[in-house]
Every structure is written in structure tokens, then in C-alpha cells.
C-alpha positions in Angstrom: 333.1 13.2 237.1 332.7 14.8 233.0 335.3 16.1 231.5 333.0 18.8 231.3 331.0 20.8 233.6 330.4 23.5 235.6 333.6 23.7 238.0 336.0 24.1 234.8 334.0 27.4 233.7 334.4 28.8 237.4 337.8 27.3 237.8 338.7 29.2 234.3 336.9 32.7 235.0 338.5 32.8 238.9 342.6 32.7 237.6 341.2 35.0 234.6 340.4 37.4 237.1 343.2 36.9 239.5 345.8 37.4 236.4 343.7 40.2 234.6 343.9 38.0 231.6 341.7 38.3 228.5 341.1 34.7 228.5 342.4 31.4 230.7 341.6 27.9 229.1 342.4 24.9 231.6 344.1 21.7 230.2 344.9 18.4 231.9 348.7 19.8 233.1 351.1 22.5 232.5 352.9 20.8 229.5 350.0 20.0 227.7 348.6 23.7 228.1 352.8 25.1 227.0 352.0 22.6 223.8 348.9 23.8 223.3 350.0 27.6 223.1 353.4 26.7 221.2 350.9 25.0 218.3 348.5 28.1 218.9 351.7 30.5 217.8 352.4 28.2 214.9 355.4 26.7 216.0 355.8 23.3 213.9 358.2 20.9 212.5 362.0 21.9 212.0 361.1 25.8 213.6 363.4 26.8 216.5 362.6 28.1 219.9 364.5 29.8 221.7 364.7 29.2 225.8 366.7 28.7 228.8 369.3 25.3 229.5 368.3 26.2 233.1 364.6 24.7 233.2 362.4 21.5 234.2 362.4 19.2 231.5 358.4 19.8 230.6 359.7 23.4 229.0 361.5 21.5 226.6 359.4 17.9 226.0 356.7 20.5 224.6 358.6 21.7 222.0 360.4 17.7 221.3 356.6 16.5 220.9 355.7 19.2 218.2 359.0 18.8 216.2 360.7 21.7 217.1 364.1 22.5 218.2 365.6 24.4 221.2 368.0 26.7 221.0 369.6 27.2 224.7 370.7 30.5 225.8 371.7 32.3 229.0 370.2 32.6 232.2 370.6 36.1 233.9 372.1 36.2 237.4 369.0 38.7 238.5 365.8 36.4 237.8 367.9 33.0 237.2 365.3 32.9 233.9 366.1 33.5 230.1 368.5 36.6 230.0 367.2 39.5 227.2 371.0 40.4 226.5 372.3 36.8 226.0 369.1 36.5 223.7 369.9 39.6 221.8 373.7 38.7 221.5 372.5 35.5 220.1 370.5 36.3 217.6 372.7 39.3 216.5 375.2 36.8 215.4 373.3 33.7 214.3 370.0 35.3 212.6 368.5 38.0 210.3 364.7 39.5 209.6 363.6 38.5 206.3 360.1 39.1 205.2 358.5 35.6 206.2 360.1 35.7 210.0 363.5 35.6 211.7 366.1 32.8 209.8 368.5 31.5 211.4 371.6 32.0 209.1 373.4 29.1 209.2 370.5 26.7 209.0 367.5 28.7 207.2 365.3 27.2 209.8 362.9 29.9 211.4 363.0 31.0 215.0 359.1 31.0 215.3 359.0 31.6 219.4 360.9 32.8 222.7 359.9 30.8 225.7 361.5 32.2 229.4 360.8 30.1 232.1 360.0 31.9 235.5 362.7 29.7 237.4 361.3 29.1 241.3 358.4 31.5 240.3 361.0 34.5 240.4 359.9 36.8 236.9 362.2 37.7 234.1 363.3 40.5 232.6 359.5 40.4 230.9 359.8 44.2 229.1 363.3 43.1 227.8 362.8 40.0 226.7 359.8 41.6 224.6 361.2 44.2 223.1 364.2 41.8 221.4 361.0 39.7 220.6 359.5 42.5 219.0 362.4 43.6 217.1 363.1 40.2 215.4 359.1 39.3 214.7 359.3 36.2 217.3 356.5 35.1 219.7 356.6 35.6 223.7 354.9 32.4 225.0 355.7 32.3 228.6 356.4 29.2 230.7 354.9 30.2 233.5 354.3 27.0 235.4 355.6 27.9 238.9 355.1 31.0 239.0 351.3 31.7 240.0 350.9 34.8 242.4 354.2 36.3 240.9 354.0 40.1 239.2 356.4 41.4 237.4 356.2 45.1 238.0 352.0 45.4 238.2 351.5 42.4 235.8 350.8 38.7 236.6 353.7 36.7 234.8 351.9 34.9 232.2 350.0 37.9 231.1 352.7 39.7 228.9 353.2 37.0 226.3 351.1 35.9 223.5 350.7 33.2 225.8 351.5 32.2 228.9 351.1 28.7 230.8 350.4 27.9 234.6 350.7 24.6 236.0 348.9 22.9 239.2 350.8 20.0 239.9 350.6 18.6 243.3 353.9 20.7 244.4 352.9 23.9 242.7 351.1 27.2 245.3 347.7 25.9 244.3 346.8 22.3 242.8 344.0 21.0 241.0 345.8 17.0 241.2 347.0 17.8 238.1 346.5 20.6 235.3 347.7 23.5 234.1 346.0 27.0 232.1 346.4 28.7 228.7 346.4 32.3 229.2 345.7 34.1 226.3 345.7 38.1 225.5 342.2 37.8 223.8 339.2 36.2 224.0 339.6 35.3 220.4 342.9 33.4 221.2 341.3 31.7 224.1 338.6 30.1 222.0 340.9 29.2 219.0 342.4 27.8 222.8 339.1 26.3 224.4 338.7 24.7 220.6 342.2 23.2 220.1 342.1 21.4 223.4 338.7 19.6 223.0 339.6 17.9 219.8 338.7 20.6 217.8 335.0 20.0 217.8 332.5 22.2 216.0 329.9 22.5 218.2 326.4 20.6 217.2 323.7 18.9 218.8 324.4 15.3 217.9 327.1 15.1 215.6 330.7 14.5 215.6 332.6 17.1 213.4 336.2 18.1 213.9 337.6 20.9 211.5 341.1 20.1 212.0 343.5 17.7 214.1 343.2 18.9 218.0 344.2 18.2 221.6 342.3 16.3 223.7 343.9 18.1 226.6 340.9 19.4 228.8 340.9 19.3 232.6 338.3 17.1 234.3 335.3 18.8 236.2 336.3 17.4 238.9 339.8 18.5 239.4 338.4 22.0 238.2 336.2 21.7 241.6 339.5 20.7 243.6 340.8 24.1 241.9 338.4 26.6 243.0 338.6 25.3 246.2 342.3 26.2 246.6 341.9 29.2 244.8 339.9 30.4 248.2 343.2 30.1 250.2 345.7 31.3 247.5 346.3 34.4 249.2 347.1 32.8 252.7 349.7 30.1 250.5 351.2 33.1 248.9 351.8 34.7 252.6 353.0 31.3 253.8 355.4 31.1 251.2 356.8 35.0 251.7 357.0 34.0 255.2 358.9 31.2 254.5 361.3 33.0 252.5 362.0 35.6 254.6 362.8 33.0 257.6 365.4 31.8 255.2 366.8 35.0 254.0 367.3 35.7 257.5 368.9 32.4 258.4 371.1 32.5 255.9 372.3 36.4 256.2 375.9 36.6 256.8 376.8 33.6 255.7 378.6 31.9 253.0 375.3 31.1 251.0 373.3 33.4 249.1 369.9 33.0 249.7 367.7 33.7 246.0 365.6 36.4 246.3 363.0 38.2 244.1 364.1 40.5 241.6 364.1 44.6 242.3 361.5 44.5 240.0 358.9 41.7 240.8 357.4 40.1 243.5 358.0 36.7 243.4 355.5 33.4 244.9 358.4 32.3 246.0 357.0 28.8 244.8 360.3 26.9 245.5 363.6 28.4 247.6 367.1 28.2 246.9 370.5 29.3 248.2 373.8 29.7 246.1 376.8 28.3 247.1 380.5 29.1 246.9 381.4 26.5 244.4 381.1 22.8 243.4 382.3 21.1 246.6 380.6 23.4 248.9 377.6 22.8 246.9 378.3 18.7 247.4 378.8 19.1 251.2 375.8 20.9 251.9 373.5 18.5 250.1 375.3 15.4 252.0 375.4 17.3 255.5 371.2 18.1 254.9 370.6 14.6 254.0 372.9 12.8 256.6 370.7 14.8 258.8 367.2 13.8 257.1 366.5 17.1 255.7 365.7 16.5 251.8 367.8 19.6 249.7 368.8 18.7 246.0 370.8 20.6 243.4 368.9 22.7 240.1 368.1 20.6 237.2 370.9 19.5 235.1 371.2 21.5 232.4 369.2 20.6 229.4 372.1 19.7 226.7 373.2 17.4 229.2 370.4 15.4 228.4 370.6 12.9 225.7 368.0 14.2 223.5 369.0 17.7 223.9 372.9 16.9 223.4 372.7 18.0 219.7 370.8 21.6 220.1 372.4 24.9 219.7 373.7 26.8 222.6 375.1 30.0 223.7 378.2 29.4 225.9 375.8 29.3 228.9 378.0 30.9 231.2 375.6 32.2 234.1 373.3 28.6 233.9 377.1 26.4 234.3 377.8 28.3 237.2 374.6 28.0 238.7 374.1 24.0 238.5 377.0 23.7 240.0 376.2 26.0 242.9 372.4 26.1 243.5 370.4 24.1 245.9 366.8 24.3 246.5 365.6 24.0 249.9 362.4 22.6 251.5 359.5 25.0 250.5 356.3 23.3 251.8 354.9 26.3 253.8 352.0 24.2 254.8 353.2 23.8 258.7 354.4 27.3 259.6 350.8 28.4 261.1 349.4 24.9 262.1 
């Protein structure tokens, strides 16, 4: 029942290996572990990050909690995550490379990190995104909460990043309850990681030391046991879900809805399943029809600067994410019944 023990070492070393990570760090849910590796890359008071408008809330409540701003920008139509040539047209106009780290002009504030979201578990455009990353000296952290058992290309989204951040919610592929993982791309960084999240005690017999102010964000043992219990079956949910997926794709072929499929380049959990309508009020009968008829469908999350405490951040003209809360629905994804 400790908050330490035996279950969160195996729990830790079994999605190392499945990822081919240097280093995996579990934490008591996702948004604790994204905080974690936001502070980890030095992102502070008054420093800007750079993400989708497109995203669960948790992306964005890290970043709120640690004092730093978002700065939305475009979603591409291909992954429906953070799109590399809205984020270089961005930052073209609005910052410059100085010596201590990309300024934004207007402001003088640095853009410390970029943070894509793997929307539905589909990848982004991961060697893009870096590559504008690398040319402007800001940090990859990935949110990679839905997206466990999703590559891009060879690699296990999360594992490209400086950091990248699973979570394992009740409604994620694999659940631990709650929780959520650190991956980090050395075994340094995961025990500055392991350290940071466990109040930042220096280790010793008896006393009570801490070097500098920490999290206390580490997962219990005994959801860690829950964890490598599912992780035994994560293949089979993976297939369940592909399954799934391709029942929809093929019930929706030829129709006036799009079903969202992987990326060319990836292969996606598909973790949760959408279809994109052909506008507004096609969007607005389909989710009253499905619900009249006791089948629970629900349109994307509204777009961050929507919400009230993201009304004031900057913003790109957010062309692709507009179109697509007003035309996405996600469908029922629980692939738990298809082979009982």
C-alpha cells in the first residue's frame, strides 16, 4: 500500500522497455508527470510555450500551475496535432535567436519549450517539429498522454523529445487507476526525474534532507501493481482498438463522414476514434441523432482560448483547429467487448 515498493520499479522498467526509452519515471497522473518534465526543461515564470488550441485541458493547466504562458498555434490536417509549418511561420514573424534562447519580439519573454499533443494517440509530424525546435534552441517535451502503443515511423511517441509524458487514466489503452510516466532520453535525466518527484530527497538512512523545492508526485505501489498487470495484455488492447478502427473506417466508407485515420507515417493506438463532418449543423445533427438513440458521441474539446483563462494568450489564426471543432466527433472507443 507504500508509495514505494517493488511494483513501481517493474511497472517503470516494463514501459522503458516497451518504448526503448533511456529512462521512464512514474508519477501519480499524466499532468503531474507533463509538469514535472516542463520544470525538468526549465520552463518557469513569465517563459512561453508553444502548443496546440486543439488539446485536453491538462496540456495546458501544466504550464498555468508553473507560471508560464501558451502560445496557441495550428493543428495540421494530417495528425490533427501541433503543425511544424504553422510553428515555423509563427516564430518567423514573432521571434528571433539571441544568445540566451529564442525571444519573442514583441514581449522579450523567452519561448523556453514546444509541447505537440498526440491528438486521439495519432503522432505528429515528430522529425518536423524537431528540426524547427532545433533551429530556434527550444525544448521538444511531448504530451504524450493518449498515445501509448503509437510509433511514429520506428519510434514510440514520447521517445523523440527531451521528454515525453504518458498518462493511465481509467479511459487511456492501459490504466494504473490513475498515473502517468516521465520518459526521459537519459538515465541522467530520469534520476534528476525520479529525484524531483519524491520531494527532492537526498537519500540517507534516517534523515530528512531536501536539496531544493520538489514534487511529491510519485505513483503508489499499489497502482504500479495494477500497471504491470495490464501491461500483460497491452498488445491484445492495441489489437482491439485497430480492430475497432478498421470496423469504423469501413462503416463509414462512402459516406459523408470522414473517418480519422493514422497518419502515412505512424501507426496510431487508435486510443480514441473520430469522424469529421461536413460542417457545423451536420456536426449538431449527428450528435443529437446518436444520443436520441442512446449512443454517447461528443464533439473535440473546445478550443483552448475559448476558455477563460486562456482568453488572453497569443495565437496564430488557428485555421485548421476552428474548422475542426466545429466538425469532429469522437465516437465510442471502448474495445473491451468486441471478443467477449
Amino acid at each position: 500500500m507504500s508509495s514505494v515498493g517493488q511494483y513501481v520499479d517493474d511497472f517503470e522498467d516494463k514501459i522503458r522497455r516497451y518504448t526503448g526509452t533511456a529512462s521512464a519515471i512514474a508519477t501519480v497522473n499524466g499532468t503531474a508527470a507533463l509538469s514535472a518534465a516542463l520544470y525538468l526543461a526549465g520552463v518557469g515564470r513569465n517563459d512561453l510555450v508553444l502548443t496546440q488550441a486543439l488539446t485536453f485541458v491538462a496540456t495546458c493547466n501544466a504550464l498555468y500551475h508553473l507560471g508560464a504562458e501558451p502560445v496557441f498555434i495550428d493543428i495540421s490536417a494530417t495528425s490533427l496535432g501541433l503543425c511544424p509549418h504553422a510553428m515555423a511561420r509563427w516564430l518567423d514573424e514573432h521571434a528571433e535567436r539571441m544568445e540566451n534562447g529564442c525571444i519573442h519580439k514583441k514581449t522579450g519573454k523567452i519561448i523556453r519549450a514546444a509541447v505537440p499533443m498526440h491528438t486521439f494517440g495519432h503522432p505528429v509530424e515528430l522529425d518536423d517539429i524537431l528540426s524547427v525546435c532545433e533551429k530556434w534552441g527550444i525544448t521538444l517535451i511531448e504530451d504524450a498522454a493518449e498515445s501509448l502503443g503509437s510509433f511514429y515511423k520506428s519510434r514510440h511517441t514520447g521517445t523523440i523529445g527531451e521528454y515525453g509524458v504518458f498518462s493511465f487514466n481509467g479511459n487511456k489503452v492501459i490504466t494504473t487507476g490513475g498515473g502517468g510516466m516521465i520518459l526521459c532520453q537519459s538515465t541522467t535525466a530520469g534520476a534528476r526525474a525520479k529525484h524531483i518527484t519524491t520531494t527532492a530527497k537526498v537519500p540517507h538512512p534516517y534523515e530528512f534532507f531536501h536539496d531544493e523545492p520538489g514534487f511529491n508526485s510519485r505513483m503508489p505501489n499499489l497502482n504500479a501493481a495494477l500497471g504491470c498487470g495490464q501491461v500483460e495484455y497491452l498488445d491484445q488492447f492495441l489489437q482491439q482498438k485497430r480492430t475497432l478502427a478498421l470496423r469504423y473506417a469501413e462503416f463509414f466508407h462512402g459516406s459523408t463522414f470522414q473517418f480519422v485515420k493514422e497518419p502515412p507515417y505512424a501507426r496510431s493506438n487508435y486510443w480514441l476514434n473520430a469522424v469529421i463532418c461536413e460542417n457545423k449543423e451536420a456536426q449538431k445533427a449527428f450528435i443529437s441523432q446518436m444520443n436520441e438513440a442512446h449512443v454517447m458521441v461528443r464533439p473535440v474539446w473546445k478550443l483552448m482560448p475559448r476558455l477563460p483563462m486562456f482568453a488572453q494568450a497569443m495565437h496564430d489564426d488557428l485555421t485548421q483547429s476552428i474548422a475542426m471543432e466545429a466538425r469532429l466527433v469522437n465516437l465510442p472507443s471502448s474495445a473491451s467487448e468486441l471478443f467477449s
